[in-house]
TORVOMI-697597 format. One record per residue (C-alpha): residue number from 0; x, z negated, y negated. Coordinates in steps of 0.25 Angstrom, whole numbers, always signed. Last residue first. Example, Ala and Ser with C-alpha at 12.3 -4.5 7.8 and 13.67 -1.06 7.14 Angstrom:
residues 2
{r 1, {+55, -29, +4}}
{r 0, {+49, -31, +18}}
***
This chain:
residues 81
{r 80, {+168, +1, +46}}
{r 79, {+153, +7, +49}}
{r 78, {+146, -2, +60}}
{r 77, {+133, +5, +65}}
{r 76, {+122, -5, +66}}
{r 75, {+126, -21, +68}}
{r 74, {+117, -27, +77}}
{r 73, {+114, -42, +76}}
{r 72, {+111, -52, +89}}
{r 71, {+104, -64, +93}}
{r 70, {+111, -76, +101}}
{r 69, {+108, -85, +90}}
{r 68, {+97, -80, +80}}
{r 67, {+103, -72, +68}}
{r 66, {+101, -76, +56}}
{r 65, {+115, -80, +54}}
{r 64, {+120, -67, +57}}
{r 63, {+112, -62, +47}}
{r 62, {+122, -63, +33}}
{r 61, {+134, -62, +40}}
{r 60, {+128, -49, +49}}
{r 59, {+124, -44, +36}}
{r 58, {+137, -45, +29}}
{r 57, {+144, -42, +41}}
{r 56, {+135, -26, +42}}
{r 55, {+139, -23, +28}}
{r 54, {+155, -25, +31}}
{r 53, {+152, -17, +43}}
{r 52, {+146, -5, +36}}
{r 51, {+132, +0, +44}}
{r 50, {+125, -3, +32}}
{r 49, {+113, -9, +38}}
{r 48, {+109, -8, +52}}
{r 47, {+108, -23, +54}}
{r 46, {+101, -26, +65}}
{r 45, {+100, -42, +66}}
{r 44, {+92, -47, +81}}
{r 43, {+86, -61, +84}}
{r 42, {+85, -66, +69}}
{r 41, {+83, -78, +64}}
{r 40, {+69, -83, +56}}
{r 39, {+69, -79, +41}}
{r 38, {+69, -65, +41}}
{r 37, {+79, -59, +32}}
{r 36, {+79, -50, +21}}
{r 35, {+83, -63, +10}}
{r 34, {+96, -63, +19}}
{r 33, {+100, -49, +17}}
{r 32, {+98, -51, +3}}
{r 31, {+108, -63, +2}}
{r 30, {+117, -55, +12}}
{r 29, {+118, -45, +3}}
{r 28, {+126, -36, +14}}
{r 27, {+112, -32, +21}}
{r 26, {+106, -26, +10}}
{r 25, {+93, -27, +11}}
{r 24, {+85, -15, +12}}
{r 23, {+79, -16, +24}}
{r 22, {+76, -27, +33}}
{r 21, {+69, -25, +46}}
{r 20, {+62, -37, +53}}
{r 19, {+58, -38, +67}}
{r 18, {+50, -51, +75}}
{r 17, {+38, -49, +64}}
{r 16, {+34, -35, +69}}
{r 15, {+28, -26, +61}}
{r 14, {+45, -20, +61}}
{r 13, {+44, -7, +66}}
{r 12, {+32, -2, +58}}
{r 11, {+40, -1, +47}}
{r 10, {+46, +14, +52}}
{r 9, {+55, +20, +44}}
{r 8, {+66, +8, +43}}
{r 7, {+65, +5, +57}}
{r 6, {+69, +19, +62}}
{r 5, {+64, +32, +62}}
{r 4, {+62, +43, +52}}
{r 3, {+56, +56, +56}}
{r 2, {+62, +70, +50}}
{r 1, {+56, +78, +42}}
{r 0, {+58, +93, +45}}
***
């Protein structure tokens, strides 16, 4: 039995939208390369559901947080310590 896929990754179609971006591939701790991956204009909402390791997780959040519109919010999935 094969079984369906879902999520973001699986299905493009999710992001014909110009207001919503989805970066994969980058890794996120590079911060050089993570920077290069993101959009110009700030950002209302950061996701990260990268590597799920907390040390990962600050070197993207030091790396985005200043992209972040004021008063906006980042997610952090799934903390491992």
């Amino acid at each position: 039995m094969r079984q369906a896929k879902f999520g973001c990754e699986y299905n493009a179609s999710m992001w014909h939208n110009r207001r919503l971006s989805l970066t994969l591939g980058v890794d996120a701790t590079d911060a050089q390369q993570l920077s290069a991956a993101l959009p110009a204009e700030p950002l209302d909402l950061i996701v990260d559901d990268g590597s799920h390791r907390f040390g990962d997780q600050q070197a993207t959040l030091h790396t985005m947080w200043p992209r972040l519109r004021p008063g906006f919010a980042i997610c952090c999935c799934s903390v491992t310590t």
